[in-house]
PDB file with one MODEL, atoms N, CA, C and O in Angstrom:
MODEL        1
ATOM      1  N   UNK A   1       0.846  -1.163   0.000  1.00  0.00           N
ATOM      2  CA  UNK A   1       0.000   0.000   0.000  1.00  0.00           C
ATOM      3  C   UNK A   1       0.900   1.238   0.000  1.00  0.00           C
ATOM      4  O   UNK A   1       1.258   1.580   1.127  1.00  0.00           O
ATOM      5  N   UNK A   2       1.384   2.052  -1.112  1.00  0.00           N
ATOM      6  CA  UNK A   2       1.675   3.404  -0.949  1.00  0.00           C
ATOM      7  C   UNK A   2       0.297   4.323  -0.293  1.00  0.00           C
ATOM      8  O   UNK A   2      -0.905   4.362  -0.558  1.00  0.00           O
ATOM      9  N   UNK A   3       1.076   4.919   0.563  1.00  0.00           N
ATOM     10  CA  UNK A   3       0.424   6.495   0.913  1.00  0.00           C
ATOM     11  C   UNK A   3       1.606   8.095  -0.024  1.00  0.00           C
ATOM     12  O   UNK A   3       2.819   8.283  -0.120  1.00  0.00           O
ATOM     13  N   UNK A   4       0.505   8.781  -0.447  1.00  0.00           N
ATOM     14  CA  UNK A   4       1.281   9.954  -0.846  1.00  0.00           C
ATOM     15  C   UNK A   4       0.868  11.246   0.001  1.00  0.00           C
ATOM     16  O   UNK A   4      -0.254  11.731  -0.147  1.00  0.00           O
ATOM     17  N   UNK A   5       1.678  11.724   0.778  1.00  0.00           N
ATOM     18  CA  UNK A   5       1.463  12.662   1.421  1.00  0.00           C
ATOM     19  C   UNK A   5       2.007  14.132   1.312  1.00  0.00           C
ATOM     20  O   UNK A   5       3.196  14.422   1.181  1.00  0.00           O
ATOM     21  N   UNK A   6       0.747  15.192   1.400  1.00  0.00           N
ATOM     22  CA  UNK A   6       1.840  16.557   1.002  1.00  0.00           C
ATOM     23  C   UNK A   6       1.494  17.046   2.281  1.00  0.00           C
ATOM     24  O   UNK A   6       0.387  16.853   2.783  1.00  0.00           O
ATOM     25  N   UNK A   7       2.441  17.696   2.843  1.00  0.00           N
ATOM     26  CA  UNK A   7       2.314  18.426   3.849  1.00  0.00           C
ATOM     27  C   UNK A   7       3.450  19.921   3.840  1.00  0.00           C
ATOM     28  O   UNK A   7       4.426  20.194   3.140  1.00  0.00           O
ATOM     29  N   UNK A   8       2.819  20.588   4.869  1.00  0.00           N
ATOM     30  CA  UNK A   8       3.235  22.171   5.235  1.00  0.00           C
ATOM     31  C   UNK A   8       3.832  22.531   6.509  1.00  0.00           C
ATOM     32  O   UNK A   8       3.142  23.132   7.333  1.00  0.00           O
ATOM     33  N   UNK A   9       4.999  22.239   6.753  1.00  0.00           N
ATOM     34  CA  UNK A   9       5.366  22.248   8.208  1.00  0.00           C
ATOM     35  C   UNK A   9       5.681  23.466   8.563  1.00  0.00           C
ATOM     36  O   UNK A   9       6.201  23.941   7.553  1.00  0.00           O
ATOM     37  N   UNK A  10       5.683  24.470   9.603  1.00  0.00           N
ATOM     38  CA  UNK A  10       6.026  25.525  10.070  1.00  0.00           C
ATOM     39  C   UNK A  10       6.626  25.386  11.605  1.00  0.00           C
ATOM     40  O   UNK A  10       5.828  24.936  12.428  1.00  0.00           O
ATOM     41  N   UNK A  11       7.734  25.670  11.998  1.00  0.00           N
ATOM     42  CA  UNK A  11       8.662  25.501  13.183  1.00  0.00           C
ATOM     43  C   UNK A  11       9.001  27.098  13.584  1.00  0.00           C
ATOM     44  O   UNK A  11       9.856  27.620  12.870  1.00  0.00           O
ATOM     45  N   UNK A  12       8.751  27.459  14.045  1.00  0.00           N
ATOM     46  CA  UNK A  12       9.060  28.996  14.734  1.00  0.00           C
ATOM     47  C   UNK A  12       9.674  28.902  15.939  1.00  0.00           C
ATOM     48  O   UNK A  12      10.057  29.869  16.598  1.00  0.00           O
ATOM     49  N   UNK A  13       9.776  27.775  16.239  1.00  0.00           N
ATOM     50  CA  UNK A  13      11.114  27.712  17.565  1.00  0.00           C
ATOM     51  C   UNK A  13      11.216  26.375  17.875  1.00  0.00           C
ATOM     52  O   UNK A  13      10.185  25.732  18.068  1.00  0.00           O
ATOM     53  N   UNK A  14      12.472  25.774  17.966  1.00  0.00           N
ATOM     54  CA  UNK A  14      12.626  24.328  18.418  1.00  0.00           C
ATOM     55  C   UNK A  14      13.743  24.475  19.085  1.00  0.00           C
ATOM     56  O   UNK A  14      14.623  25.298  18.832  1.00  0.00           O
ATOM     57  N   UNK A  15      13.733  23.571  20.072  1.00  0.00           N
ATOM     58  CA  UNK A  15      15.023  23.508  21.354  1.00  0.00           C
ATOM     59  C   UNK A  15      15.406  22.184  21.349  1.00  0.00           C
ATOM     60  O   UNK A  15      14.622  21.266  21.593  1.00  0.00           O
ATOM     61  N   UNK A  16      16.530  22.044  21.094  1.00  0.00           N
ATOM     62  CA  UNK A  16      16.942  20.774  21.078  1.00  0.00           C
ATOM     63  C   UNK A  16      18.454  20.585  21.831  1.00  0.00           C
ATOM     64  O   UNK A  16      19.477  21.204  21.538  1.00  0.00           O
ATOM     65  N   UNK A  17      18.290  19.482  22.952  1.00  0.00           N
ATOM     66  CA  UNK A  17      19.159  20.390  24.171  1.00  0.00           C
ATOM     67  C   UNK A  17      20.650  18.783  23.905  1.00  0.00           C
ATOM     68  O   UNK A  17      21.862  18.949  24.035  1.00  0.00           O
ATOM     69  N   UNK A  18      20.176  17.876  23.657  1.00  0.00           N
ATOM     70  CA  UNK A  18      21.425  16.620  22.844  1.00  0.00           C
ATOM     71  C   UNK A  18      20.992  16.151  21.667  1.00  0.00           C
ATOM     72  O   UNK A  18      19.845  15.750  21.470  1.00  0.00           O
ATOM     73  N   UNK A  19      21.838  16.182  20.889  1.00  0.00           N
ATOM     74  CA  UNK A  19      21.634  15.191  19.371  1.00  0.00           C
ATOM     75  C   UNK A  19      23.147  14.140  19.527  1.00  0.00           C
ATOM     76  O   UNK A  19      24.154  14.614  20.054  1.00  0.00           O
ATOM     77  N   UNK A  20      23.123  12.929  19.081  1.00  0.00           N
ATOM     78  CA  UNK A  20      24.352  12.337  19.219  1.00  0.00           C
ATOM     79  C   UNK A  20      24.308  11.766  17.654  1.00  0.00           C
ATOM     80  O   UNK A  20      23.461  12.064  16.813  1.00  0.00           O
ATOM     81  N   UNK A  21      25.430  10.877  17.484  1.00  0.00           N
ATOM     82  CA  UNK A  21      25.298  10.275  16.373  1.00  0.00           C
ATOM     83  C   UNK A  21      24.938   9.275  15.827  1.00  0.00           C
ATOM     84  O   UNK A  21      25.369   8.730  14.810  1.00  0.00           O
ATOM     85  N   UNK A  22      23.592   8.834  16.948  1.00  0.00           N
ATOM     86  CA  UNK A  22      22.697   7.737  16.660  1.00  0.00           C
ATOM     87  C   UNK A  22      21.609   8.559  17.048  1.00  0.00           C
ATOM     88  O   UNK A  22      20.787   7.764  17.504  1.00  0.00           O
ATOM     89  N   UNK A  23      21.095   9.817  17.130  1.00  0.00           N
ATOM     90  CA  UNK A  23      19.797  10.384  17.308  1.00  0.00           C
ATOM     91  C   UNK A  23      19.211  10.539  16.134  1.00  0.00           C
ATOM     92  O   UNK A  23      19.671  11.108  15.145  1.00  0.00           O
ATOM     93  N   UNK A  24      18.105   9.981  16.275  1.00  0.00           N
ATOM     94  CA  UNK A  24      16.939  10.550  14.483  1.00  0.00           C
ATOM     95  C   UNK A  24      16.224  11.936  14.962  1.00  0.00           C
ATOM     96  O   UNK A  24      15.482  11.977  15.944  1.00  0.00           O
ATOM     97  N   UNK A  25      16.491  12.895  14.274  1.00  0.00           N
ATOM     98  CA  UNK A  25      15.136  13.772  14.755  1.00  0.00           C
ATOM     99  C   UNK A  25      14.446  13.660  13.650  1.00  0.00           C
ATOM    100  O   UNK A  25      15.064  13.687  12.586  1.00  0.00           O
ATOM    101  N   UNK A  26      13.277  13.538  13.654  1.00  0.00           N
ATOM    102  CA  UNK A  26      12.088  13.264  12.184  1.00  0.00           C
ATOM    103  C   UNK A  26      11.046  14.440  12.801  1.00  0.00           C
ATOM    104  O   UNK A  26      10.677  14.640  13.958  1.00  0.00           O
ATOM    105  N   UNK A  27      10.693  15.213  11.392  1.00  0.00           N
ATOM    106  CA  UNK A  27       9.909  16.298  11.398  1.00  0.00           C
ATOM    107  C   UNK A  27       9.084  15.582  10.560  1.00  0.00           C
ATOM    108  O   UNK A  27       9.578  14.951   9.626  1.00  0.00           O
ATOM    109  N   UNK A  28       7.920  15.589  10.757  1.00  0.00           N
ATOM    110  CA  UNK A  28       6.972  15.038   9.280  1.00  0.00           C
ATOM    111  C   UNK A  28       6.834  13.549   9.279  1.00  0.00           C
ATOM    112  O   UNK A  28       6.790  12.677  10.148  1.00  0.00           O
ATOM    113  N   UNK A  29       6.793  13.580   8.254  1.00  0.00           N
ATOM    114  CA  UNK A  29       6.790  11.831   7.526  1.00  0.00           C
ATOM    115  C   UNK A  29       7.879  11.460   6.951  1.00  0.00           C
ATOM    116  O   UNK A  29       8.603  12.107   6.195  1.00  0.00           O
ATOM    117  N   UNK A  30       7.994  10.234   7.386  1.00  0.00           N
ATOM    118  CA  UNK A  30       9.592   9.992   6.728  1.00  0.00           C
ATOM    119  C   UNK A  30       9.430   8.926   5.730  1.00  0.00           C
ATOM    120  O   UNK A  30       9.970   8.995   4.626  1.00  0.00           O
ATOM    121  N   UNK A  31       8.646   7.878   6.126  1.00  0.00           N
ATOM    122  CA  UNK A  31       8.731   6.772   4.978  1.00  0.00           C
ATOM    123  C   UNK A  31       9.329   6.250   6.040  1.00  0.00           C
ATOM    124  O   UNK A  31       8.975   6.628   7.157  1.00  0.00           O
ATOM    125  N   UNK A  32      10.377   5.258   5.886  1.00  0.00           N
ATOM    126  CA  UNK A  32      10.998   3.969   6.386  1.00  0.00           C
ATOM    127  C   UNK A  32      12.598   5.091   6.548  1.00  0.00           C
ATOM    128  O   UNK A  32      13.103   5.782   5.663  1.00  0.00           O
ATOM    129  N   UNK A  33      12.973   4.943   7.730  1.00  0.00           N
ATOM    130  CA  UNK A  33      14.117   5.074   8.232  1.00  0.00           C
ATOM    131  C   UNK A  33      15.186   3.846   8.421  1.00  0.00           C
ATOM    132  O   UNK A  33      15.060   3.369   9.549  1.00  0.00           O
ATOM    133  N   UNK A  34      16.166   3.217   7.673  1.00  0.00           N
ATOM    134  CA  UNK A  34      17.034   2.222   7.425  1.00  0.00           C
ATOM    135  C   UNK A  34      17.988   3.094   8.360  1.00  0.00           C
ATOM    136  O   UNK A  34      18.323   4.254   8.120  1.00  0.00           O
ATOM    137  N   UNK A  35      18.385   2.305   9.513  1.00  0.00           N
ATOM    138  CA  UNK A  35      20.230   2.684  10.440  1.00  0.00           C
ATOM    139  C   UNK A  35      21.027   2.298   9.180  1.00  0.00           C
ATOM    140  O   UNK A  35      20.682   1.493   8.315  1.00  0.00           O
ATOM    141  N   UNK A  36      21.801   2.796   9.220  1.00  0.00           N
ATOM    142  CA  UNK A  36      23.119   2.047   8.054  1.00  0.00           C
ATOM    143  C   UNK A  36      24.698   3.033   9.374  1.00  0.00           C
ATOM    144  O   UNK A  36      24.833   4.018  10.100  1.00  0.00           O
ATOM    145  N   UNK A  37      25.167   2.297   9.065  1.00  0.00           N
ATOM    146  CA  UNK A  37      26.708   2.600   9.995  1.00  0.00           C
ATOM    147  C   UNK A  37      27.739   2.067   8.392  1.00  0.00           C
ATOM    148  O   UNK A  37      27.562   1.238   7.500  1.00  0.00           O
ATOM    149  N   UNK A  38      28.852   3.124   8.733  1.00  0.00           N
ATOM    150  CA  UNK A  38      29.800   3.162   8.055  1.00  0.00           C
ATOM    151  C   UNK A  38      31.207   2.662   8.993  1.00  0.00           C
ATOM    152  O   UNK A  38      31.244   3.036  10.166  1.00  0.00           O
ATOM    153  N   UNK A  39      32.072   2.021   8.580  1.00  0.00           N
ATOM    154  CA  UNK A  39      33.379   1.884   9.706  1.00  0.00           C
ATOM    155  C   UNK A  39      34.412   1.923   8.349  1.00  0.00           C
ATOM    156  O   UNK A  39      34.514   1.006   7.535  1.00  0.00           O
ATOM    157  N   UNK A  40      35.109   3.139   8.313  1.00  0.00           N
ATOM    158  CA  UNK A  40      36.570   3.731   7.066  1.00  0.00           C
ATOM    159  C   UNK A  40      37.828   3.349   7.807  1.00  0.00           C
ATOM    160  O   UNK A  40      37.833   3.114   9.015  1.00  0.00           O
ATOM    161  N   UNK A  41      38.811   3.301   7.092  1.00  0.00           N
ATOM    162  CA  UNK A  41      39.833   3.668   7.331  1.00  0.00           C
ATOM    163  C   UNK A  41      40.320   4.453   6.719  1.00  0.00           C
ATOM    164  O   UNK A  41      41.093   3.912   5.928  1.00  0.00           O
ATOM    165  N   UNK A  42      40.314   5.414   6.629  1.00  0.00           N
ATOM    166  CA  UNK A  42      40.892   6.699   5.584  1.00  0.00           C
ATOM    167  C   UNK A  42      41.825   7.051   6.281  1.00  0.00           C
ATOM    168  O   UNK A  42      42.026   8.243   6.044  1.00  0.00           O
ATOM    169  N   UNK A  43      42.650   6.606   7.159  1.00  0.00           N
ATOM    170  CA  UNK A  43      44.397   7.281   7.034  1.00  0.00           C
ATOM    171  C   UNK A  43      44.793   6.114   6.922  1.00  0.00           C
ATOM    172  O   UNK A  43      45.915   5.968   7.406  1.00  0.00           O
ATOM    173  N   UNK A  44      44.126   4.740   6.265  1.00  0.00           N
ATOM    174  CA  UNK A  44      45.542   4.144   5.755  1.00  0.00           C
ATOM    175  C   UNK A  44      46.112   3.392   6.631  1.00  0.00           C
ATOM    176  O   UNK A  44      47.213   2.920   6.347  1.00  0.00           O
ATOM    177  N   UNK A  45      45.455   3.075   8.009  1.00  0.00           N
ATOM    178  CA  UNK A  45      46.403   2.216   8.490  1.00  0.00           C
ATOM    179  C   UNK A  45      46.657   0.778   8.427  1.00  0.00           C
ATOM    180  O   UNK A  45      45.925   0.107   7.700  1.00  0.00           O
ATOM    181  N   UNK A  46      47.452   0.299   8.988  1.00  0.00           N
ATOM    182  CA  UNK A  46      47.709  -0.728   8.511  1.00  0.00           C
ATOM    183  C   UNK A  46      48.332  -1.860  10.293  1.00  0.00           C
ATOM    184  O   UNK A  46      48.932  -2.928  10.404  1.00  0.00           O
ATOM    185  N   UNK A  47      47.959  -1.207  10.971  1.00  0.00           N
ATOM    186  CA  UNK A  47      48.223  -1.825  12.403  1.00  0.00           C
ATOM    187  C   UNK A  47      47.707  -1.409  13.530  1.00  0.00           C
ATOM    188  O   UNK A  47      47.223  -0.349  13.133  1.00  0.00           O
ATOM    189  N   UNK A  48      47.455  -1.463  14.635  1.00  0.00           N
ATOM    190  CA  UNK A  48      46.829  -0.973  15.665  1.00  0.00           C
ATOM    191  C   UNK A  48      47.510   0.060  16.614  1.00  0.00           C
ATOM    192  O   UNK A  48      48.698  -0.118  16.882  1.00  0.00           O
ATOM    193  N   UNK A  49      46.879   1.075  17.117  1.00  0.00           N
ATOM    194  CA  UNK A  49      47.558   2.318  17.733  1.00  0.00           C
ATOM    195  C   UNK A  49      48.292   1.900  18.778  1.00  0.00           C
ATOM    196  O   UNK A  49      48.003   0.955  19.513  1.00  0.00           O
ATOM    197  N   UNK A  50      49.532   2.807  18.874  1.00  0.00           N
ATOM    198  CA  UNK A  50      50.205   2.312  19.943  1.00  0.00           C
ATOM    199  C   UNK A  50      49.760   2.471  21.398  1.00  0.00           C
ATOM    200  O   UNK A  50      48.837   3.285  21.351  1.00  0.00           O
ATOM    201  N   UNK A  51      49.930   2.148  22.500  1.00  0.00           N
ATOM    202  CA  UNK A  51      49.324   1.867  23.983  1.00  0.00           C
ATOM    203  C   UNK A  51      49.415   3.381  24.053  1.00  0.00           C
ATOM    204  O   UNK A  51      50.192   4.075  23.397  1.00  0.00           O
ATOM    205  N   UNK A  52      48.480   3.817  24.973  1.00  0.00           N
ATOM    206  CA  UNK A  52      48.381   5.327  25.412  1.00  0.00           C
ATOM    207  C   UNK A  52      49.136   5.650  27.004  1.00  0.00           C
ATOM    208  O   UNK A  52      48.923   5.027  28.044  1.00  0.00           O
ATOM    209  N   UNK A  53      50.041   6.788  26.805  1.00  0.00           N
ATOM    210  CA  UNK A  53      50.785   7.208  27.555  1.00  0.00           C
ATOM    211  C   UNK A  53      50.148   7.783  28.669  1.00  0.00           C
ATOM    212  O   UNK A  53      49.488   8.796  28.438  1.00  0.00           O
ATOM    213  N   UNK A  54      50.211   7.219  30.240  1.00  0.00           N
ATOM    214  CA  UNK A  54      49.502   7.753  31.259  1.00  0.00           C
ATOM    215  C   UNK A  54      49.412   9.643  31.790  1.00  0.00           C
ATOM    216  O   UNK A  54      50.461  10.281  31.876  1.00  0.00           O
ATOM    217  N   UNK A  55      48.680   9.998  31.951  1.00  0.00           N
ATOM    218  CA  UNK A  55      48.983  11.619  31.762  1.00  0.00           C
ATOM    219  C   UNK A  55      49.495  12.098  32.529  1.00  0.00           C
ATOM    220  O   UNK A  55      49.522  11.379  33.528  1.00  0.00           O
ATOM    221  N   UNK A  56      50.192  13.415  32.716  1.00  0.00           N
ATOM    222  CA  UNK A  56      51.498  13.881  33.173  1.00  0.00           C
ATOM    223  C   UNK A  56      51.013  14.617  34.427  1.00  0.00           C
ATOM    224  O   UNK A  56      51.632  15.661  34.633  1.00  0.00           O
ATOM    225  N   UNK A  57      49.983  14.301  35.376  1.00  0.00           N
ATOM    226  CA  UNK A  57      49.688  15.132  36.333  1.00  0.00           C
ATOM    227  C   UNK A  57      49.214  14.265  37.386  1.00  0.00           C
ATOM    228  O   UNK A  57      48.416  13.349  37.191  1.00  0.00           O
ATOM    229  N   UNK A  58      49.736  14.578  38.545  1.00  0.00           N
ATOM    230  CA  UNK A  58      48.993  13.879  39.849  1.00  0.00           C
ATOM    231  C   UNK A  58      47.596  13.238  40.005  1.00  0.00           C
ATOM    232  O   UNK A  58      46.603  13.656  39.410  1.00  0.00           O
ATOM    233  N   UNK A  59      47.601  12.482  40.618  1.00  0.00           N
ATOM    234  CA  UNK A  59      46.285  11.618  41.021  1.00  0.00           C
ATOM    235  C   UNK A  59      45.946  13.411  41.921  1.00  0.00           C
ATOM    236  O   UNK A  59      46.773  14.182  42.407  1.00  0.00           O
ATOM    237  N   UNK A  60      44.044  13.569  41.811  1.00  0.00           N
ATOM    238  CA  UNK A  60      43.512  14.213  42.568  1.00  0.00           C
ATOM    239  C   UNK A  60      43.818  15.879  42.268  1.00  0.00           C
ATOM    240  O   UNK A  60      43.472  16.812  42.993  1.00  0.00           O
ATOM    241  N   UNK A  61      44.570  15.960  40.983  1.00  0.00           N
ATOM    242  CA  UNK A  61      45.037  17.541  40.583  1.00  0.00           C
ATOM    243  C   UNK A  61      43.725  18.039  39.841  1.00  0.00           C
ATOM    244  O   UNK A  61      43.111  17.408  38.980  1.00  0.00           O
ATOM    245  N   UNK A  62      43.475  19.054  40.247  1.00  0.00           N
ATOM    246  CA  UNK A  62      42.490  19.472  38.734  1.00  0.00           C
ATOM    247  C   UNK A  62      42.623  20.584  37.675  1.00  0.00           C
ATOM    248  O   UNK A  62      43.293  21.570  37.987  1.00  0.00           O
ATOM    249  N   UNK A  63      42.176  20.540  36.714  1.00  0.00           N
ATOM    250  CA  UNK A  63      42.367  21.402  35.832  1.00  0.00           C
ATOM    251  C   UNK A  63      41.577  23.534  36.183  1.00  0.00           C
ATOM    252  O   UNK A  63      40.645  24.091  36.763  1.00  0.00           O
ATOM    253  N   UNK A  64      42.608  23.825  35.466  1.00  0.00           N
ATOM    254  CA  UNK A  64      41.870  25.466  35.604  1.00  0.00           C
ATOM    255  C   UNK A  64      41.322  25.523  34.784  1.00  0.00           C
ATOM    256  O   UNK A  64      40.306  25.969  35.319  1.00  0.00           O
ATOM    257  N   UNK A  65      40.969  25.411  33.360  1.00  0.00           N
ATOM    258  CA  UNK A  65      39.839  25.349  32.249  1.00  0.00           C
ATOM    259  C   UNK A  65      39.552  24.136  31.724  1.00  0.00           C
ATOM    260  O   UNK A  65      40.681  23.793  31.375  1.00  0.00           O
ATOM    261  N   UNK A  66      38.748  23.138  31.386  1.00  0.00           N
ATOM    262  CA  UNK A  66      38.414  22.563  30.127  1.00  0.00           C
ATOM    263  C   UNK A  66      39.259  22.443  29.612  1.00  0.00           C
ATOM    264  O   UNK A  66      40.061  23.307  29.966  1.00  0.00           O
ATOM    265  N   UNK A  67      39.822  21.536  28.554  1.00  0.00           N
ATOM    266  CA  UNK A  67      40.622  21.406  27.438  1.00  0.00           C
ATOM    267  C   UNK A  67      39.963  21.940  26.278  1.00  0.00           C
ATOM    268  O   UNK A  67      40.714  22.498  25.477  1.00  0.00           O
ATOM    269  N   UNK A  68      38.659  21.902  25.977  1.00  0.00           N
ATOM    270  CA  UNK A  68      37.476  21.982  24.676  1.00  0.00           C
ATOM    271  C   UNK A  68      36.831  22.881  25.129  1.00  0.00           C
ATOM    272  O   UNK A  68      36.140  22.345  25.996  1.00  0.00           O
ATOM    273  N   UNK A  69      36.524  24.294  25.094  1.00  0.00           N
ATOM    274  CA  UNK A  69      35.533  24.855  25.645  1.00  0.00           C
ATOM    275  C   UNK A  69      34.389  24.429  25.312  1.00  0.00           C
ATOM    276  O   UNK A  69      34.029  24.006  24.213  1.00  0.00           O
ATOM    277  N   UNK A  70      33.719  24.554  26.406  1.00  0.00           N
ATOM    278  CA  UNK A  70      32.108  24.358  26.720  1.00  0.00           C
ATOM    279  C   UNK A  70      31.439  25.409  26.506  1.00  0.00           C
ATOM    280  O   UNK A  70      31.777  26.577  26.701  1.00  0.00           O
ATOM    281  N   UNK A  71      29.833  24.718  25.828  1.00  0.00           N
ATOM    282  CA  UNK A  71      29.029  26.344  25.693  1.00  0.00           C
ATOM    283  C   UNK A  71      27.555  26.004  26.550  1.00  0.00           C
ATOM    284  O   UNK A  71      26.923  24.974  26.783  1.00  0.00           O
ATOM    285  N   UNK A  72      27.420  27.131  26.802  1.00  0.00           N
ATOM    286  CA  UNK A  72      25.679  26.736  27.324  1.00  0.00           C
ATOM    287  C   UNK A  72      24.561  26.805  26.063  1.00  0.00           C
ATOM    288  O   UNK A  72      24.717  27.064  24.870  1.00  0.00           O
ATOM    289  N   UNK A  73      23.710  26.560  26.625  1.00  0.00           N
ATOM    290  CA  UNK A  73      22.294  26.550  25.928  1.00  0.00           C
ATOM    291  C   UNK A  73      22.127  27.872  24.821  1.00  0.00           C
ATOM    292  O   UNK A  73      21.669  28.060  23.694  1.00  0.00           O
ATOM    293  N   UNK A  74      22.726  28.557  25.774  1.00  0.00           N
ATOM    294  CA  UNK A  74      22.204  30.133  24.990  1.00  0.00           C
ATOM    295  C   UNK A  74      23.680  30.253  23.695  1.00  0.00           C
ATOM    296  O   UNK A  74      23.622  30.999  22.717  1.00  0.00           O
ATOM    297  N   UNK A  75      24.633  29.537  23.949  1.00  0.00           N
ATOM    298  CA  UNK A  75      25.469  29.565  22.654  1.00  0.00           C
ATOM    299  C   UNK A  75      26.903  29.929  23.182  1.00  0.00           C
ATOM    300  O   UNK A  75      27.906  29.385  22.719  1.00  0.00           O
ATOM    301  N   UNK A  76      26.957  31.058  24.366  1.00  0.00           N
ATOM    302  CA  UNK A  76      27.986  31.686  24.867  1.00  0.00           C
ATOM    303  C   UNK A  76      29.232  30.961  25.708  1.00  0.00           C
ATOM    304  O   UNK A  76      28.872  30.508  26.795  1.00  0.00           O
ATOM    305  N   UNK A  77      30.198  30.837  25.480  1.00  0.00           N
ATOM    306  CA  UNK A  77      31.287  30.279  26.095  1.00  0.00           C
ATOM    307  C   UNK A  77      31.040  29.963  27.224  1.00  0.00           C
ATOM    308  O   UNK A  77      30.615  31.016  27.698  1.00  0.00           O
ATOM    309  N   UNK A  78      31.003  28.985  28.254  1.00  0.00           N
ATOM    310  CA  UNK A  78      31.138  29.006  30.047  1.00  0.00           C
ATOM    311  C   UNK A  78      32.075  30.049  30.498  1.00  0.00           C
ATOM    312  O   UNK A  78      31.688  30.803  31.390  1.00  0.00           O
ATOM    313  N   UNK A  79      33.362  30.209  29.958  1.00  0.00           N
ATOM    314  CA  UNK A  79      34.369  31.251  30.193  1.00  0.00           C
ATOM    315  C   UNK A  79      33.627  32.784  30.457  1.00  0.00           C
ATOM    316  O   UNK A  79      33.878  33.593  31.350  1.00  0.00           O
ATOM    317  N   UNK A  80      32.656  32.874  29.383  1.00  0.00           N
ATOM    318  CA  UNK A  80      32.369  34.310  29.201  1.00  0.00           C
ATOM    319  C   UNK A  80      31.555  34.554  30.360  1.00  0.00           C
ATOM    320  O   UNK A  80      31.384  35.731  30.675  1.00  0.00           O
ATOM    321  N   UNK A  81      30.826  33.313  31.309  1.00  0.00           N
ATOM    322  CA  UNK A  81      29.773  34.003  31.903  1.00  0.00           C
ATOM    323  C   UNK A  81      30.235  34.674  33.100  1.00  0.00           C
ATOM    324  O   UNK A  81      29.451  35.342  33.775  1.00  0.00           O
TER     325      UNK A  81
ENDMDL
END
């Protein structure tokens, strides 16, 4: 059984507070949503990474910023507030 559907969507504000890279957001009608996953190697390797080096700072030290800045909701740096 096909259905043909026309529709008119209008969004004047949407908040969307996590998306990851297995989140669907579907507006409307979608038809059939298929997962498909990709796994590349595009640099080419050819062996497994070497063991990771334990990090260079005391048990119980903490950091003065983030490594990645963080933003809030509203867009603005954590730094800035």
């Amino acid at each position: 059984m096909n259905f043909y559907i026309q529709q008119s969507i209008h969004i004047h504000l949407i908040k969307i507070d996590v998306i990851t890279n297995s989140s669907v957001l579907q507006i409307g009608s979608s038809g059939i949503i298929k997962p498909v996953s990709y796994l590349s190697n595009t640099g080419g390797f050819t062996e497994p990474a070497p063991e990771a080096e334990p990090p260079d700072f005391e048990a119980g030290t903490q950091f003065e910023s983030p490594a990645v800045p963080l933003t809030t909701p509203r867009g603005r740096a954590s730094h800035d507030l």
